[in-house]
C-alpha positions, 0 to 999 in steps of 0.5 A: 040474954044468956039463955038465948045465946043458941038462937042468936048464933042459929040466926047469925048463921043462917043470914051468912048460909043464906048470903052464900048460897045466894052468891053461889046460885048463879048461872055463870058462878059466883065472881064475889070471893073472886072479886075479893081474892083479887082485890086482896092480892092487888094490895099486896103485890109489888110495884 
C-alpha cells in the first residue's frame, strides 16, 4: 500500500482541484465558499 501513497494524494487532489474549478466556472461567480462563510459567521454571531 505504501508504495502507492503518491498516486493516492494525486487522485485526492485532483477530485478537490476538479471540484473547485467546477464551483469557480460559473457565469455569475461562485456563491459556495460565500454560502459557507455565511453559514459559519451566523453560528457565532450574538443573539
Amino acid at each position: 500500500m505504501g508504495e502507492y501513497d503518491a498516486v493516492w494524494v494525486f487522485i485526492i487532489s485532483a477530485i478537490f482541484v476538479g471540484f473547485y474549478i467546477f464551483i469557480e466556472a460559473r457565469p455569475k461567480g461562485s456563491t459556495f465558499l460565500k454560502d459557507i462563510s455565511n453559514s459559519i459567521f451566523r453560528f457565532f454571531r450574538k443573539r
